[in-house]
C-alpha positions in Angstrom: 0.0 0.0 0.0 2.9 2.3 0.8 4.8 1.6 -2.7 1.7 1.9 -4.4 0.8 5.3 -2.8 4.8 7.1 -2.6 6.4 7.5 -5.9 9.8 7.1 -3.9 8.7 3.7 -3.0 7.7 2.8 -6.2 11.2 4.1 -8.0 12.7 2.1 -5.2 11.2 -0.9 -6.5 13.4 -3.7 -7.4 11.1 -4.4 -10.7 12.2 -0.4 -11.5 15.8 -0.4 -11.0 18.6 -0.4 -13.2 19.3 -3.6 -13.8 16.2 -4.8 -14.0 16.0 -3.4 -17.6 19.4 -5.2 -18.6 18.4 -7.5 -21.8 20.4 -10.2 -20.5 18.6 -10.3 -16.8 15.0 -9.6 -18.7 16.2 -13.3 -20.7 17.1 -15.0 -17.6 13.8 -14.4 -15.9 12.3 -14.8 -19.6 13.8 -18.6 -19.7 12.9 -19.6 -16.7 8.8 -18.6 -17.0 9.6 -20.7 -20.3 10.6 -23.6 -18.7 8.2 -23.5 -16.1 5.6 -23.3 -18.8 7.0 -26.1 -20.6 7.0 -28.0 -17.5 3.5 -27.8 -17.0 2.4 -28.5 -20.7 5.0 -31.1 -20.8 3.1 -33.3 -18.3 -0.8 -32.7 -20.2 1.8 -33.1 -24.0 3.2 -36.6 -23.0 -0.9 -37.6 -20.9 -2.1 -37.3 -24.7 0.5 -38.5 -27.1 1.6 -40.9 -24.8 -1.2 -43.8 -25.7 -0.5 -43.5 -29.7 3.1 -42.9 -29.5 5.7 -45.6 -30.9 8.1 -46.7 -28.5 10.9 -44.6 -29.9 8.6 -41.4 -29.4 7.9 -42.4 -25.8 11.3 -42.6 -24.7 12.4 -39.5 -26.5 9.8 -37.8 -24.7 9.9 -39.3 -21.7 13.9 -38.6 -21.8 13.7 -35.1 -23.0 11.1 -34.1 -20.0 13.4 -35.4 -17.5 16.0 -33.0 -18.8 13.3 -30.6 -19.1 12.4 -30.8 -15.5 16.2 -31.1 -14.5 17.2 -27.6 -16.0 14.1 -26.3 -14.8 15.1 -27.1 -11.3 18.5 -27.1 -10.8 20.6 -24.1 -10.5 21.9 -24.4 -14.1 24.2 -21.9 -16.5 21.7 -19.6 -18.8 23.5 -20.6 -21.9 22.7 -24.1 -21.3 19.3 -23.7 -20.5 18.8 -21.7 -23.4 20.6 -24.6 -25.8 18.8 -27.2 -24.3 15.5 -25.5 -24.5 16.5 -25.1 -28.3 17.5 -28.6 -29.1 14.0 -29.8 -27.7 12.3 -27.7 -29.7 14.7 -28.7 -32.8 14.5 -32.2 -31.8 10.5 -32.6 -31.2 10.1 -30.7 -34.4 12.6 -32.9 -36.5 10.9 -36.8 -34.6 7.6 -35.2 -36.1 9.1 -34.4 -39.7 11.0 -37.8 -39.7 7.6 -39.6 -38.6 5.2 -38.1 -40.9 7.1 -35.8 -43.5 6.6 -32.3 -44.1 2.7 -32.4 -41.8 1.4 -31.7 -38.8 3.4 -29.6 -35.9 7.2 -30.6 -36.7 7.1 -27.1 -38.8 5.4 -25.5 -35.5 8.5 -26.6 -33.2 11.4 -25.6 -36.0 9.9 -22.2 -36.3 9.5 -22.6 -32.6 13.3 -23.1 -32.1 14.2 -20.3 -34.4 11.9 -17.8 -32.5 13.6 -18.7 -29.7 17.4 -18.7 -30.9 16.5 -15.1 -32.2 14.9 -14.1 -28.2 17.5 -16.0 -26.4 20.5 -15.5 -28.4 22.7 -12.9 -30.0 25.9 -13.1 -32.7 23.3 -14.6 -35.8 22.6 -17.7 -33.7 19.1 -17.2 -35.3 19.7 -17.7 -38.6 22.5 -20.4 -37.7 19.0 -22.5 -36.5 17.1 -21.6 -39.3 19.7 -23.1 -41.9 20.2 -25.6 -39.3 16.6 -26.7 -39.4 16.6 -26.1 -43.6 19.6 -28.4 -44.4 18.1 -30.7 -42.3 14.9 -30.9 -43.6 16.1 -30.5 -46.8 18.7 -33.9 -46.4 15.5 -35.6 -45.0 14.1 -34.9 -48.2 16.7 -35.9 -50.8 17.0 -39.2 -48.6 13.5 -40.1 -49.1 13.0 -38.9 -52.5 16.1 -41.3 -53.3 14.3 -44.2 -51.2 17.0 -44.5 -48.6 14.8 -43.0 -45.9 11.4 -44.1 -45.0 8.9 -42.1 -42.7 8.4 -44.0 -39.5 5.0 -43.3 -38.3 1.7 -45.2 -39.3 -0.2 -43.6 -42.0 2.1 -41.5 -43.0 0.7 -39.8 -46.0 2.5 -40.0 -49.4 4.8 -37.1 -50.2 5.9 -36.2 -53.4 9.0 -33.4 -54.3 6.7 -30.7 -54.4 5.1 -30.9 -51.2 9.1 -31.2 -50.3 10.3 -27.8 -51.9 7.0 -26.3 -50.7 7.1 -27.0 -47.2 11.3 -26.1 -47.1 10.4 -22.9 -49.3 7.6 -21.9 -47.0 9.5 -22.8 -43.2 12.3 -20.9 -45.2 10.4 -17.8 -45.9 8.6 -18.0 -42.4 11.6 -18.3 -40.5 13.5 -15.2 -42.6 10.4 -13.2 -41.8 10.3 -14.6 -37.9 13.8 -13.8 -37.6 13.5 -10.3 -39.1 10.7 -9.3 -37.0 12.1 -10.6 -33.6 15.5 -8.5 -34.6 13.4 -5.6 -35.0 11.2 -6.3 -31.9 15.1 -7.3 -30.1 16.1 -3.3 -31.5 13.5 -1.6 -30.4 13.7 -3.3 -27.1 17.4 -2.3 -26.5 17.0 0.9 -27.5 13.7 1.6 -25.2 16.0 0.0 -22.7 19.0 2.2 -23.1 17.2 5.0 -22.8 15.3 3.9 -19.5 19.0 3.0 -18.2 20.2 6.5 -19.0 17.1 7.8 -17.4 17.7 5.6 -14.0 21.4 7.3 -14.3 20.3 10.8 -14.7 17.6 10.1 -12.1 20.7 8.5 -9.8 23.0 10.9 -10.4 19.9 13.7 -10.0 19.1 11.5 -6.4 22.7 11.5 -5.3 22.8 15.2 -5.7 19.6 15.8 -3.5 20.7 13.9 -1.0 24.0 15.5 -1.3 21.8 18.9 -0.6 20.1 18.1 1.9 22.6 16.8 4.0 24.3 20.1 3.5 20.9 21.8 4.1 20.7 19.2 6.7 23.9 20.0 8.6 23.6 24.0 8.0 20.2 24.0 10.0 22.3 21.8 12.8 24.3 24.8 13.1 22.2 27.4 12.7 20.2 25.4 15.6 23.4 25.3 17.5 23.9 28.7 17.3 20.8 30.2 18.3 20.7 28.0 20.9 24.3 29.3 22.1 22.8 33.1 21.6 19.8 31.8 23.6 22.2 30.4 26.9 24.4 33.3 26.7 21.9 36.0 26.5 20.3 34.4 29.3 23.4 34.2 31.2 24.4 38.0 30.8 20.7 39.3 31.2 21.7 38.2 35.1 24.0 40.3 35.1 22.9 43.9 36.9 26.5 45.5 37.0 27.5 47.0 33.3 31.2 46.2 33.9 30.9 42.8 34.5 28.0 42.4 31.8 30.4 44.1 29.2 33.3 41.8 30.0 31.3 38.5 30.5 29.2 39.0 27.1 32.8 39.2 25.2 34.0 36.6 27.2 30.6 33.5 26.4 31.0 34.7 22.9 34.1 34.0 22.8 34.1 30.9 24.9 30.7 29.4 23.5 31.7 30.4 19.6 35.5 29.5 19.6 36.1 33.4 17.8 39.7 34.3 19.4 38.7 38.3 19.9 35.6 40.2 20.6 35.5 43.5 21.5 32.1 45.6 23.1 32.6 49.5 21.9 30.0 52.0 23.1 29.3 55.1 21.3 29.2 58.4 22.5 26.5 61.3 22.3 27.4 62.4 19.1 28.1 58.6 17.8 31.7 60.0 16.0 33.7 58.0 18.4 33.2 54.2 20.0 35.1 53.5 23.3 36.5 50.0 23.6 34.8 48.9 27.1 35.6 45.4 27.0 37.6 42.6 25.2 38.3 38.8 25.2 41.7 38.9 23.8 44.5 39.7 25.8 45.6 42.1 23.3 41.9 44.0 23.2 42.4 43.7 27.1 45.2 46.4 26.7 43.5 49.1 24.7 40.1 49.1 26.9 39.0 52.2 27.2 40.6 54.1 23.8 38.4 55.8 21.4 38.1 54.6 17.7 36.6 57.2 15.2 33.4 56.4 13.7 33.2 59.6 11.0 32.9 59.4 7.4 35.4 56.8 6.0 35.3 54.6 3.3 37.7 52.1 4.7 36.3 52.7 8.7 34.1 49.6 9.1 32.7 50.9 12.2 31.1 54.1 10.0 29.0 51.7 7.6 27.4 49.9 10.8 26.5 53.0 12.6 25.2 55.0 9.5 23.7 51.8 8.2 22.4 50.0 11.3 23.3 46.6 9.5 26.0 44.2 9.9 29.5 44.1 8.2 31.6 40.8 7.2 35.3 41.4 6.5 37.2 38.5 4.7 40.5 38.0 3.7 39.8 36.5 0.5 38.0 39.4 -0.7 41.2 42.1 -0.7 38.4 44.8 -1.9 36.7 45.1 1.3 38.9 43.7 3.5 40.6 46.1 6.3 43.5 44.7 8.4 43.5 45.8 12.0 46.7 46.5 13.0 46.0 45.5 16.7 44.8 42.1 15.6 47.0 41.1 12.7 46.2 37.4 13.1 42.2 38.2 11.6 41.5 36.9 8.8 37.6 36.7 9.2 35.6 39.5 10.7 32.2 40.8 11.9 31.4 43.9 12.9 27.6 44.2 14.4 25.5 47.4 15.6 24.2 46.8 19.2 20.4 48.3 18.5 18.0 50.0 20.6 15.1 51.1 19.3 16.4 52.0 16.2 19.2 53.9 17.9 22.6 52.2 17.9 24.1 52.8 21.1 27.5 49.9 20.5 29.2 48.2 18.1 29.6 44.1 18.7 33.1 43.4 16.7 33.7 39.7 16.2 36.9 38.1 15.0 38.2 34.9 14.0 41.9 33.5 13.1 40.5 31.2 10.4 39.3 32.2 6.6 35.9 32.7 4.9 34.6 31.7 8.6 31.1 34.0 8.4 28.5 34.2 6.4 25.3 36.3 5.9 23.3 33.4 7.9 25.9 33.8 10.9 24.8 37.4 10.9 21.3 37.0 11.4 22.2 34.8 14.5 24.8 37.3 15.9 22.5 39.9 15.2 19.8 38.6 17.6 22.9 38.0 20.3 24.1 41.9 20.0 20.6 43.6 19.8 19.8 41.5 23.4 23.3 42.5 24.7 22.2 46.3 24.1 18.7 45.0 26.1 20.6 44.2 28.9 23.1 47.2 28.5 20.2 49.2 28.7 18.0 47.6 31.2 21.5 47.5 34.0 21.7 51.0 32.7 18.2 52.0 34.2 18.8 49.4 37.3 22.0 51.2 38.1 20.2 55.0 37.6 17.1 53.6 39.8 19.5 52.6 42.4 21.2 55.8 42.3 17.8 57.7 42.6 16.3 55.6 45.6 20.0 56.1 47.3 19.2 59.8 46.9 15.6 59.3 47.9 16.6 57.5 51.3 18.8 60.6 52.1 16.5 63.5 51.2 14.3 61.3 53.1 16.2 61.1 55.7 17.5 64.5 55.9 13.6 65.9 55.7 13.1 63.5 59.1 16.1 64.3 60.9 14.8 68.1 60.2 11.2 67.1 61.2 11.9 65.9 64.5 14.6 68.3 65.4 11.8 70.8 64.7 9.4 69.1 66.8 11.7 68.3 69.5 13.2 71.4 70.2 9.6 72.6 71.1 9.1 70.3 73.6 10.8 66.8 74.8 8.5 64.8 76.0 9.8 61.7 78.0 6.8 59.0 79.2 8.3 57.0 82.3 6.1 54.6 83.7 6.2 53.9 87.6 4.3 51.9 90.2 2.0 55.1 90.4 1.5 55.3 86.7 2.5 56.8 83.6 3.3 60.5 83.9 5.7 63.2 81.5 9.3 63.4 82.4 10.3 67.3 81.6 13.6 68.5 81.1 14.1 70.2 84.5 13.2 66.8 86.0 16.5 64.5 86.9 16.2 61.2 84.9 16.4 57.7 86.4 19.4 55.6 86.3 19.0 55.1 82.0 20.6 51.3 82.7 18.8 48.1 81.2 17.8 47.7 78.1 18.1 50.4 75.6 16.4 50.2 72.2 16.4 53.3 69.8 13.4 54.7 67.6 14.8 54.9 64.0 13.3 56.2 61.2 14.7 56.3 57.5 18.1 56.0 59.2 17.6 58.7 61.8 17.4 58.2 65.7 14.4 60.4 66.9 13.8 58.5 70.2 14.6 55.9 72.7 12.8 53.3 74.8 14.6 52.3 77.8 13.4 49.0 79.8 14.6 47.7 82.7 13.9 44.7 85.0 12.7 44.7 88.5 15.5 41.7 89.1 18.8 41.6 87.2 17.4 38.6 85.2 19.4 39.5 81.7 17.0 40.0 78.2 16.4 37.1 76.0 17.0 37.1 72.2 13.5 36.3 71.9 12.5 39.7 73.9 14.8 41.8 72.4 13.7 40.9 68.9 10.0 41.4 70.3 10.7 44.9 71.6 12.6 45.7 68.5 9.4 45.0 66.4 8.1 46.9 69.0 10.1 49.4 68.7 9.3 49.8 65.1 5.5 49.8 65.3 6.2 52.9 67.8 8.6 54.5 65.4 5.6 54.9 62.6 3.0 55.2 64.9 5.3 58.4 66.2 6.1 59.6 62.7 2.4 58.8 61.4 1.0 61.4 64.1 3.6 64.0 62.9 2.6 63.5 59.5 -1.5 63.9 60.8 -0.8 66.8 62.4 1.0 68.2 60.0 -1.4 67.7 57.4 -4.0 69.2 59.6 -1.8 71.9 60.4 -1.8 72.5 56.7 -5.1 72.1 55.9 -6.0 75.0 58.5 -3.8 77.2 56.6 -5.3 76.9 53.3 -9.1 77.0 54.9 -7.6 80.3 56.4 -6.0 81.0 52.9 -9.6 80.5 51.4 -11.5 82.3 53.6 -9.5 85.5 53.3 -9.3 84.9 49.6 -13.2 84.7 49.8 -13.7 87.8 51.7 -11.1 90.0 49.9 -12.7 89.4 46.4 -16.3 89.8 47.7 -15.7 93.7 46.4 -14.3 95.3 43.4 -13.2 98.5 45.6 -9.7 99.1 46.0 -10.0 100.8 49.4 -12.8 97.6 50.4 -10.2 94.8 49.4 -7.3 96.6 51.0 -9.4 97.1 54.2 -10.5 93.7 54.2 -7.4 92.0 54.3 -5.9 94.2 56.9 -9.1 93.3 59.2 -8.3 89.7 58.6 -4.8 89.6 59.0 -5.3 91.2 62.1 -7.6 88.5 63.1 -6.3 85.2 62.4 -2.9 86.4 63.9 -4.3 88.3 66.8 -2.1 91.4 65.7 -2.0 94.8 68.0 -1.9 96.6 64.4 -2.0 95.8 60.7 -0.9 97.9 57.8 -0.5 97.8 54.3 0.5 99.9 51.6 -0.2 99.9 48.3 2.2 101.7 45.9 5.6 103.6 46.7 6.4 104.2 50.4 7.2 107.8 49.5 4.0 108.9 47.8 1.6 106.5 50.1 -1.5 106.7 47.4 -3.5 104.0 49.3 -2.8 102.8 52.9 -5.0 101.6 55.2 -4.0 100.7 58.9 -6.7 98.8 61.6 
């Protein structure tokens, strides 16, 4: 079902290939379906003759099946199979022309012979059986003409010259014509197989060559597969990575490690993108000119200039001299690639890529190392921000803290409240007041880094503090600490909120009239009231002239 229903299969067949077609193999298989057959018809032949045959007949047929059946069955020489299935057919052909003359089937078997000479043999062996079979015929005739020969079998009709010549001139012309046509048929046959044969060898040849491309195909997708799945790994490992330094140097470093390229450098450009600094190498020479700046301006022979301007790769051979450029800091290069590190559209590096050995990248390597450099400027980028966020939250903590330490230094130096609890109670501790011995456990109040209070504990016995307790009063300690500093923040924002009611109110009444005098009285009324002035004044316009002034 599968050979029947794949094409492949079915030019895979062994009835399809080559030598299946060869004129020789197509006569072996031929002779043997011959045999068989004659094997079969030999048995039903020798069942019907057998009864009316003389006893000569009998044993020449009873001898020539045994030989049939012998070369049918044994593993016997094709030329011998095809002579002995020849004489049979000469021999039963002759018994029956010697038995009853020029009747019956003895012409059937001679032209029988010489069909199969012409099939089964090459080198005229045809025509050697038909003149065979005349000359005998024709000998069998002069003998009985001449009355030295008599025909054997019972009955045998009279024959007279005529019915001699006829019979030789007709098995003559029959077997000319048989032998013609079978050449013809034999011609046409070799030449239908010679061209199948050349087609099978164009097909091989055409079969070899496929397979020769896919295997190549076959082995270029291995790589390609490797490769990504290198960029893959070492992308992952350097996207890890949160300090640029270390992500600079390990990226040239798994490239060069995972790829086998003996240098890679990692440039980064600078604002204007005229000059790429060298910030990390895998070679030891490229290890000694970190930090130096290679121009990136307009140059025809600069590499680096075509990638920026461009955004797209560059490939440097050695066996093309036109475009080739030889660094003079890496003198062993002979292949090179020189990638943009993309962000956004915006090239912000420059991924340079070189190998000892020639002709060693190609526009498919490109597109892989592509993918690599555009994810190195990811995570150049992304440990850019990390590194900026960190900076801003350092400076966040210490505004922060600085605006607490100011806080509570405001708020303390009004008052210092100190809570002391006793055996009478809890009562204030003021500053005037002498303190208690401060000994026992002391645990501060910190908030965003700043110390803005204390809690001091002590023990009726001497009995010292437990870990466990002192991490409990710590959290203790903490849930005070923004209790403390959420009640600043409340009163502050009601504090505020008073002053822009107050704000609001004044505003309100001040623009309640479009009188100068009005509004300027107004305020001065209020000002005087919210801050329970002795006086309020304002002027309006120069102190020397005093146009408007109104004082409550």
């Amino acid at each position: 079902m599968q050979s029947r229903d794949n094409p492949s299969a079915r030019l895979n067949s062994p009835d399809l290939q080559p030598d299946a077609l060869d004129l020789l193999v197509w006569r072996e298989r031929f002779i043997v379906v011959v045999l068989r057959i004659a094997a079969v018809l030999g048995i039903a032949l020798l069942v019907v003759t057998f009864p009316t045959a003389t006893a000569g007949d009998r044993i020449l047929f009873v001898g020539l099946y045994i030989i049939l059946l012998a070369i049918t069955v044994l593993k016997v020489p094709y030329a011998w199979r095809a002579s002995m299935l020849l004489f049979f057919s000469f021999a039963i052909g002759m018994n029956a022309i010697l038995a009853w003359g020029p009747w019956r089937d003895g012409s059937l078997f001679l032209l029988l012979g010489i069909t199969l000479a012409s099939l089964l043999f090459d080198q005229r062996i045809d025509f050697i059986g038909l003149g065979v079979g005349a000359f005998a015929v024709i000998g069998i005739a002069v003998l009985h003409q001449n009355g030295i020969y008599q025909l054997t079998g019972a009955n045998a009709p009279q024959v007279t010259s005529a019915d001699w010549v006829g019979y030789i001139v007709d098995l003559a012309l029959a077997g000319v014509l048989i032998v013609m046509l079978v050449n013809q048929f034999k011609g046409a046959v070799v030449r239908a197989i010679q061209k199948m044969q050349n087609a099978f060898s164009e097909l091989a040849v055409e079969k070899a060559q496929l397979a020769e491309k896919i295997r190549e195909q076959t082995e270029e997708y291995e790589t390609r597969m490797s490769q990504l799945h290198t960029s893959v790994t070492t992308a992952r490992s350097i996207a890890e990575i949160q300090s640029i330094t270390d992500l600079l140097e390990s990226t040239a470093s798994l490239i060069t490690e995972r790829f086998g390229y003996y240098h890679v450098g990692l440039y980064i450009l600078n604002e204007q993108k005229n000059i790429a600094f060298l910030q990390a190498s895998s070679s030891a020479t490229g290890k000694q000119i970190v930090g130096q700046g290679f121009q990136t301006g307009p140059d025809r022979r600069n590499p680096f200039n075509s990638v920026v301007e461009n955004n797209r790769p560059v490939i440097l051979l050695d066996s093309n001299q036109n475009n080739f450029v030889k660094d003079e800091n890496f003198p062993l290069t002979r292949s090179r690639m020189i990638l943009p590190m993309a962000l956004r559209g915006n090239v912000i590096g420059i991924l340079d890529i070189q190998s000892d050995q020639p002709d060693v990248f190609h526009p498919q390597d490109a597109e892989i190392l592509q993918l690599l450099a555009d994810l190195t400027a990811i995570s150049f980028d992304n440990a850019r921000l990390i590194n900026e966020t960190k900076s801003l939250l350092i400076q966040l903590d210490a505004n922060t803290s600085i605006q607490t330490q100011r806080a509570w230094s405001k708020l303390t130096s009004r008052q210092k409240p100190v809570y002391q609890y006793t055996p009478a109670g809890v009562r204030p501790v003021f500053a005037h007041e002498k303190r208690s011995d401060e000994s026992g456990l002391l645990m501060p109040l910190v908030l965003h880094g700043q110390k803005i209070g204390s809690i001091n504990l002590k023990r009726k016995s001497n009995e010292k503090w437990s870990e466990h307790e002192r991490a409990l009063i710590e959290k203790v300690a903490e849930q005070v600490t923004l209790a403390l500093e959420n009640s600043r923040l409340v009163d502050e924002a009601q504090k505020s909120a008073l002053r822009d009611q107050m704000i609001a109110n004044v505003s309100t009444r001040i623009r309640e009239t479009l009188d100068v005098d009005a509004v300027i009285r107004t305020a001065a009324t209020e000002l005087r009231r919210i801050f329970d002035l002795k006086e309020a004044e304002i002027t309006v316009g120069s102190a020397l002239q005093n146009q408007y002034r109104q004082e409550v």
